[in-house]
DRENGU-518570 format. One record per residue (C-alpha): residue number from 1; x, y, z. Coordinates in Angstrom, 1 decimal. Layout:
residues N
[NUM, [X, Y, Z]];
...
***
This chain:
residues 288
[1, [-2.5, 22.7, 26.9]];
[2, [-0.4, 21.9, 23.7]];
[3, [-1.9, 19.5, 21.5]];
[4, [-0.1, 16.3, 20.7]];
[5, [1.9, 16.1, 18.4]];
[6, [1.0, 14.0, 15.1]];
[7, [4.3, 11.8, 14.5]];
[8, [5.2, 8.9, 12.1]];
[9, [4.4, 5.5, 14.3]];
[10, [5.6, 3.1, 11.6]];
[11, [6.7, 2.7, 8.0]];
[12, [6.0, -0.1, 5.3]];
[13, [7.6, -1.3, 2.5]];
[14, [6.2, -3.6, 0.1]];
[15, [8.9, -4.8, -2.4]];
[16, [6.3, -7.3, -4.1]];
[17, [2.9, -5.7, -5.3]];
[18, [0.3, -7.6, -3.2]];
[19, [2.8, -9.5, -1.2]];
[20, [3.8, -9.4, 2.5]];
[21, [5.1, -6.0, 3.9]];
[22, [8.4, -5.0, 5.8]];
[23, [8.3, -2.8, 8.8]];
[24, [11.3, -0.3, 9.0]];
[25, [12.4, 2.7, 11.1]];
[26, [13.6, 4.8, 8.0]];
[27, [13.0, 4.7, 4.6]];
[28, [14.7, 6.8, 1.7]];
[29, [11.5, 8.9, -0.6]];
[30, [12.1, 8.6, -4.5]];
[31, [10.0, 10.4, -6.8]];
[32, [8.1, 7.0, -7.2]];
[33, [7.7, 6.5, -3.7]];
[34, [10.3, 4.6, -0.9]];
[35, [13.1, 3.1, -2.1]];
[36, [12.1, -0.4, -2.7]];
[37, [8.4, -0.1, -3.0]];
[38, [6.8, -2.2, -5.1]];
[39, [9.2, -2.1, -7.4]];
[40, [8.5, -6.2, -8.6]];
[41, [5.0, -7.7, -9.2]];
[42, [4.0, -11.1, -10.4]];
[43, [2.2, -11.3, -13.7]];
[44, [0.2, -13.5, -16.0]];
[45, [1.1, -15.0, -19.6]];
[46, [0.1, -11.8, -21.1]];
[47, [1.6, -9.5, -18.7]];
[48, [-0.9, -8.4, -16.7]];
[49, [-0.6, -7.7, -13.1]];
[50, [-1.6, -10.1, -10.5]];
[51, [-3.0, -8.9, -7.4]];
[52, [-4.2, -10.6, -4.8]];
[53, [-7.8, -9.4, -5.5]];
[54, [-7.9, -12.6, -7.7]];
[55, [-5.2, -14.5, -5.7]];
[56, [-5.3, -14.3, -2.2]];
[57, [-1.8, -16.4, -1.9]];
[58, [-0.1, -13.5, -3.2]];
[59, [-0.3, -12.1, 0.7]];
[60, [1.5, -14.7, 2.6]];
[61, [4.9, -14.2, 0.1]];
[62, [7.5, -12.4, 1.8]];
[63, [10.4, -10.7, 0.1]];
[64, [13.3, -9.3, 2.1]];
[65, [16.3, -7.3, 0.3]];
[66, [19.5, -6.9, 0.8]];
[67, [21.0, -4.9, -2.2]];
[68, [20.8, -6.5, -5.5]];
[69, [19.5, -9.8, -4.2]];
[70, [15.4, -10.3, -3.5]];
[71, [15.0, -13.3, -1.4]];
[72, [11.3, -14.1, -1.6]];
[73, [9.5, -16.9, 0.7]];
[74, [6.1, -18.5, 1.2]];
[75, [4.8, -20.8, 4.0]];
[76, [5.4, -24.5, 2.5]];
[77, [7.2, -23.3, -0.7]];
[78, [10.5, -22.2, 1.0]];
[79, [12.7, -19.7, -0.9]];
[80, [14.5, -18.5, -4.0]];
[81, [16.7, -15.7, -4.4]];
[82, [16.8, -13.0, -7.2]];
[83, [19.8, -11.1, -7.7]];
[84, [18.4, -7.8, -9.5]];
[85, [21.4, -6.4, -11.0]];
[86, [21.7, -9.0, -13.5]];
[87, [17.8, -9.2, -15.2]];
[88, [17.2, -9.3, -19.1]];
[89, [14.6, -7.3, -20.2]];
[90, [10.8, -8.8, -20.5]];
[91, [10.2, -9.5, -24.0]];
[92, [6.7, -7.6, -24.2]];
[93, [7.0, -5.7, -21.1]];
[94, [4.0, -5.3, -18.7]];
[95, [1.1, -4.2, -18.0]];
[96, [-0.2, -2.2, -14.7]];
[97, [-4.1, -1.3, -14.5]];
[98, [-3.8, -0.4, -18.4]];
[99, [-0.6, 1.0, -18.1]];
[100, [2.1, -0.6, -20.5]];
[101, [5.4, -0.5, -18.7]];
[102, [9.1, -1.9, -19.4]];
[103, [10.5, -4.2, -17.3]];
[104, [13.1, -6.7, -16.1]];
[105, [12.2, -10.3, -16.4]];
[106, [12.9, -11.9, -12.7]];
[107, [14.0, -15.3, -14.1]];
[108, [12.9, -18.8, -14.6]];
[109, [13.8, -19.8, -11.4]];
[110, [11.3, -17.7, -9.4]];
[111, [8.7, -17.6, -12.4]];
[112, [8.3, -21.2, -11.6]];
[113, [7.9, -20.4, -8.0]];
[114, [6.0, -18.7, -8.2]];
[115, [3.5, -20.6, -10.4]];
[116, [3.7, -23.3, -7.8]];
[117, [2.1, -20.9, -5.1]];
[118, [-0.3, -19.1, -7.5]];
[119, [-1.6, -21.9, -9.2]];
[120, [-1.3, -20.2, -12.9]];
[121, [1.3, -19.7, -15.3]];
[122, [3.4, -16.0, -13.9]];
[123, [6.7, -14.4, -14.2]];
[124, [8.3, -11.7, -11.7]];
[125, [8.3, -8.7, -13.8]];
[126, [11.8, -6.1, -12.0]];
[127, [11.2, -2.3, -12.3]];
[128, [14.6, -1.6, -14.2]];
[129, [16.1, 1.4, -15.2]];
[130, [14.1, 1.8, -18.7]];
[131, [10.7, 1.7, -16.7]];
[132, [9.1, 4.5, -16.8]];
[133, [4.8, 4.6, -15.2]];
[134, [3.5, 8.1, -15.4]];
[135, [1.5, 9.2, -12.4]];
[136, [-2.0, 10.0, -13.4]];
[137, [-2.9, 12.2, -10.3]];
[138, [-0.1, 14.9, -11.3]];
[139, [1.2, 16.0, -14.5]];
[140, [5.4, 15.1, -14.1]];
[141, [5.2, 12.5, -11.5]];
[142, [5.6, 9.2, -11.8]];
[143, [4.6, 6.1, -9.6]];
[144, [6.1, 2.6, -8.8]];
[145, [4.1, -0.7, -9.7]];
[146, [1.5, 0.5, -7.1]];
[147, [-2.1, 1.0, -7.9]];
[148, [-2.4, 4.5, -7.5]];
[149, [0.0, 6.8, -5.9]];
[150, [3.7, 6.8, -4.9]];
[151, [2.4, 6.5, -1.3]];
[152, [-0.2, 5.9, 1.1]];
[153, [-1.0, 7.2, 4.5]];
[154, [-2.9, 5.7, 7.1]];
[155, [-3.8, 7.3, 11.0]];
[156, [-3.7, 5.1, 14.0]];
[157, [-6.9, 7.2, 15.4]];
[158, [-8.9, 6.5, 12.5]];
[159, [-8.4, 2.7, 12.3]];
[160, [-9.2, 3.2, 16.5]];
[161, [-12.4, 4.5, 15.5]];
[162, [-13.2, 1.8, 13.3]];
[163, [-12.3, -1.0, 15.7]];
[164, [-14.4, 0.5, 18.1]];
[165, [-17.5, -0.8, 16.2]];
[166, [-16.0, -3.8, 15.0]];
[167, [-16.7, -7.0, 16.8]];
[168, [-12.9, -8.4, 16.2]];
[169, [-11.0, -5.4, 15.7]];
[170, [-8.6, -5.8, 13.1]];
[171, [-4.9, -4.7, 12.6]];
[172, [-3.8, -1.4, 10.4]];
[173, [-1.7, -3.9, 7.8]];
[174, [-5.2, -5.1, 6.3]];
[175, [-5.1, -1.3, 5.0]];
[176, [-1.3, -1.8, 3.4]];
[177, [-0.3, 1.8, 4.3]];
[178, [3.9, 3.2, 4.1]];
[179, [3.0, 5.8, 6.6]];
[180, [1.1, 5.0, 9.7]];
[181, [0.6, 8.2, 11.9]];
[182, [-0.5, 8.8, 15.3]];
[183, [-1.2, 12.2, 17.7]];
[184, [-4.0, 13.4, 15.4]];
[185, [-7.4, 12.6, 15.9]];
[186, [-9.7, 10.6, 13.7]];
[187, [-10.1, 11.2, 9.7]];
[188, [-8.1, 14.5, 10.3]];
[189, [-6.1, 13.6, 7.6]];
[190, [-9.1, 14.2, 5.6]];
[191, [-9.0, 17.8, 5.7]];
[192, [-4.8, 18.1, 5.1]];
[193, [-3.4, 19.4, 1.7]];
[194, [0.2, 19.5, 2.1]];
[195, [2.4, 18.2, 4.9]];
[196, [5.9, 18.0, 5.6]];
[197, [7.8, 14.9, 6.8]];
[198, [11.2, 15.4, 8.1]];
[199, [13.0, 16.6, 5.1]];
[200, [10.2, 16.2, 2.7]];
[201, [7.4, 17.6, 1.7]];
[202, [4.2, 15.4, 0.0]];
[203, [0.9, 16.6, -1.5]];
[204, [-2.1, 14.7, 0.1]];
[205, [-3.7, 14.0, -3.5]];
[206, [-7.1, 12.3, -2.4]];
[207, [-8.7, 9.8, 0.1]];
[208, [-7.8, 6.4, -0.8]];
[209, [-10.8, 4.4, -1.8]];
[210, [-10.9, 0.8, -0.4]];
[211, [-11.9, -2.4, -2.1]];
[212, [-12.4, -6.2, -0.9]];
[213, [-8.3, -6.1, -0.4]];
[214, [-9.0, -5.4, 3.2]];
[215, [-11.3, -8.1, 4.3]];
[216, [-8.4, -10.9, 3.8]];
[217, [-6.4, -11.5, 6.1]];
[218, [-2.6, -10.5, 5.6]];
[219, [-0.9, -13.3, 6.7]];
[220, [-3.3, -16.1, 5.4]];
[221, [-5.2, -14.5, 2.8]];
[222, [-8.6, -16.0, 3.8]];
[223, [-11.5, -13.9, 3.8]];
[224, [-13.4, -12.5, 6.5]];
[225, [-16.9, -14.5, 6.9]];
[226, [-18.6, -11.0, 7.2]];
[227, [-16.7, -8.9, 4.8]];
[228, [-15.5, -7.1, 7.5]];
[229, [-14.3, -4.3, 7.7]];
[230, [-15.2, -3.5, 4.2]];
[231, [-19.1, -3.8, 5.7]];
[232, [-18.8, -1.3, 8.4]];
[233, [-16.6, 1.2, 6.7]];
[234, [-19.5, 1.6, 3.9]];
[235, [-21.7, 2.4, 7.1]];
[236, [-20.1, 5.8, 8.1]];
[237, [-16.8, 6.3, 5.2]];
[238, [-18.9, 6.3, 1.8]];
[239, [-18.5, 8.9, -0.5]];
[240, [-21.2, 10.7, -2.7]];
[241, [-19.8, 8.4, -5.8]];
[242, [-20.6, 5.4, -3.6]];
[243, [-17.2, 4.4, -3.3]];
[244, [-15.8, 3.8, 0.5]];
[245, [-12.8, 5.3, 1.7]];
[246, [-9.9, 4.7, 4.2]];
[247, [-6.6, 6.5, 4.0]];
[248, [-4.9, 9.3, 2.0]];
[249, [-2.3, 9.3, -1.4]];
[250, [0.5, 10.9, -0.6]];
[251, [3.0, 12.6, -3.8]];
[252, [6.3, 13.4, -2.8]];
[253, [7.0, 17.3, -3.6]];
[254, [11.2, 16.6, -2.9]];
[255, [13.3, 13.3, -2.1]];
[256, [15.1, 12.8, 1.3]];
[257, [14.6, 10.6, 3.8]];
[258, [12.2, 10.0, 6.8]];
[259, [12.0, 7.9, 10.1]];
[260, [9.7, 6.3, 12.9]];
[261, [8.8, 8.9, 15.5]];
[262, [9.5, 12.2, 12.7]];
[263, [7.1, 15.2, 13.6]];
[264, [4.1, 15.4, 10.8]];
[265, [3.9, 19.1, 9.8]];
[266, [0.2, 20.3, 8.2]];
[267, [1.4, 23.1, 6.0]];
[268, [-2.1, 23.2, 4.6]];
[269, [-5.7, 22.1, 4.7]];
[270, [-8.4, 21.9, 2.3]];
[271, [-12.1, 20.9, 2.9]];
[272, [-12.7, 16.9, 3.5]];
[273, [-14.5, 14.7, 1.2]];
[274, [-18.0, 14.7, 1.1]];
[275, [-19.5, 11.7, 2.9]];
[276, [-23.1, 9.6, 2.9]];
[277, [-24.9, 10.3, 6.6]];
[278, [-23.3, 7.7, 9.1]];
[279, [-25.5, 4.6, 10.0]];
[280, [-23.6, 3.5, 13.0]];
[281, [-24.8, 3.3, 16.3]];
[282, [-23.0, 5.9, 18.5]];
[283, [-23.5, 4.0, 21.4]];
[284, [-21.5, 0.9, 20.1]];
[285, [-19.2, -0.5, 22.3]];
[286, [-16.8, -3.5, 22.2]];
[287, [-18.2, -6.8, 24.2]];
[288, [-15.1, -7.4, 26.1]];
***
């Protein structure tokens, strides 16, 4: 019997770092990842990134685009528009996990919006054509506002896996991914190397490792009481450096363009990370 195929089950776009994400059947790959991926971020007085590690609000601000205008809203806060083709450059640029970037300053308009919802002083901070974030994992490439990698991967399998010993199973948009995939079976996607998508190609640069991002819940930001599913990932997904892992970086190797229900290829494999001996009961079912 054939085995299933492994096929893209849905895309994500983020257009604010940390904020709400858009679902969408096909999506245009740029060096720095898809077109319109986190390419804006809020950030302090000294301009810093804001995430919502620190502000949980962050998550329940949606951005939708339609060319050149951004039109961000919030539960309570309404919305205000940003039209991106006519943004002066920020003054002292910004900063991204210690990376100094240029930028586009968003406006006063949404700066004060967005202080409202944040409850400290911020500014929207436009990728632009003078900005310019190297990408750390590969010599040449370069990378949006994201944390790490122009993209991330996520399978549906693995995330079944999970839920399985999970007491409220919890959706795949706690784990942000651009690429969900399903037909494969679980943490397979640990052992792949180079894939091909359509009409691109991507480098699977590492396992993505996860942080206390993905016990808050993305539409309201609040915190699971349990730390969950942070808790039972560092049960069986913990790496020898201690650090617990859920999903792959993807770097594109061409641009192009790929779609919902596109065949994954696995042009090559290399061996998985090295995990900590699982301390999950095997026998672990759901209660209803």
């Amino acid at each position: 019997m054939d085995a299933t195929p492994v096929k893209i089950a849905s895309l994500h776009v983020y257009p604010l770092k940390s904020g709400a994400g858009n679902r969408v059947e096909s999506a245009r790959l740029e060096p720095e990842g898809l077109a319109g991926d986190r390419r804006m971020m809020a950030i302090d007085e000294n301009g810093k990134c804001i995430t919502a590690r620190n502000i949980q609000a962050l998550l329940t601000i949606a951005c939708e685009l339609d060319g050149a205008v951004a039109t961000f809203s919030a539960p309570d806060f309404g919305s205000v528009e940003v039209a991106t083709s006519n943004l002066s450059p920020l003054a002292s640029g910004a900063n991204v996990w210690g990376d100094a970037v240029a930028a586009l300053d968003g406006g006063e308009e949404v700066a004060q919006w967005l202080t409202a919802i944040l409850g400290r002083p911020c500014r929207l901070a436009v990728k632009g054509a003078e900005t310019h974030r190297p990408l750390s994992l590969r010599d040449g490439g370069v990378v949006s506002f994201a944390d790490t990698a122009p993209l991330l991967l996520t399978n549906q399998a693995s995330l079944d896996l999970l839920n399985q010993h999970l007491d409220r199973p919890v959706a795949m948009a706690r784990f942000r991914p651009n690429m969900v995939v399903a037909g494969e079976t679980a943490f397979e996607e640990d052992g792949w190397e180079r894939i091909r998508v359509g009409e691109v190609e991507f480098d699977v640069a590492g396992a993505c490792d996860r942080c206390i991002m993905v016990t808050f819940d993305p539409e309201t930001g609040a915190t699971h009481p349990d730390r969950e599913p942070l808790a039972t990932l560092r049960r069986f997904r913990r790496g020898e450096n201690g650090r617990i892992y859920f999903g792959q970086f993807l770097i594109p190797r061409n641009e192009g363009r790929i779609s919902c229900d596109d065949t994954v290829e696995v042009l090559s494999r290399k061996t998985p990370i090295s995990l900590r001996p699982s301390s999950l009961d095997p026998d672990r079912r759901l209660p209803f």
